[in-house]
N, C-alpha and C positions, 0 to 999 in steps of 0.2 A: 435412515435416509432423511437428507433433510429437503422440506419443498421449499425452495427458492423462492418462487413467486408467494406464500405465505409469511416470507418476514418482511419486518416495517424494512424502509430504503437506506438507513443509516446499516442494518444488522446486515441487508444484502450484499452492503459493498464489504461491508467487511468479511462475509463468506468470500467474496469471490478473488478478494485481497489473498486469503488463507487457500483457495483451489488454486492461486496459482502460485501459490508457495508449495506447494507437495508436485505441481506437474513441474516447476522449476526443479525441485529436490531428485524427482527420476529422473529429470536428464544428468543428473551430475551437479548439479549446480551448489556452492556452497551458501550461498546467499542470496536474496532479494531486495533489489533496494528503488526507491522513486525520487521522485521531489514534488514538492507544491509550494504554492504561495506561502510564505509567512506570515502574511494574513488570512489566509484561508482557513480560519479558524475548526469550523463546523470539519473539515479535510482533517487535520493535525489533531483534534478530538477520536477521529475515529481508529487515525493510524497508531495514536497511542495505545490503541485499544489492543493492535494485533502487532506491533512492531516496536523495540527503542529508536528513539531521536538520541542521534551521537553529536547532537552539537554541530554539523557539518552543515555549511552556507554554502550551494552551489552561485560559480561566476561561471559565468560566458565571454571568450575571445573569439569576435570574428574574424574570421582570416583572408575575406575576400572582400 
């Protein structure tokens, strides 16, 4: 078991990155995916950590 509140802030999010990647996986899910800034450097550090980056640039159309 791991204590949560015992790891530095960078390690926590990436536990909690990884806990909802297994509660995604029970419901059926085949994947997980987000976004963040491209500059959000310190962000894109850590997700490397638990995830690949495929190269994918999210855009936005508004439609109202």
């Amino acid at each position: 078991m791991v204590d949560i509140g015992a790891l530095r802030e960078e390690d926590r999010a990436a536990w909690e990155v990884l806990a909802r990647a297994d509660v995604s996986r029970e419901r059926g899910a085949s994947r997980l995916y987000w976004t963040t800034q491209d500059s959000d450097t310190a962000a894109r550090a850590l997700y490397d950590k638990v995830a690949s980056f495929n190269g994918f640039v999210r855009y936005d159309c508004p439609l109202v």
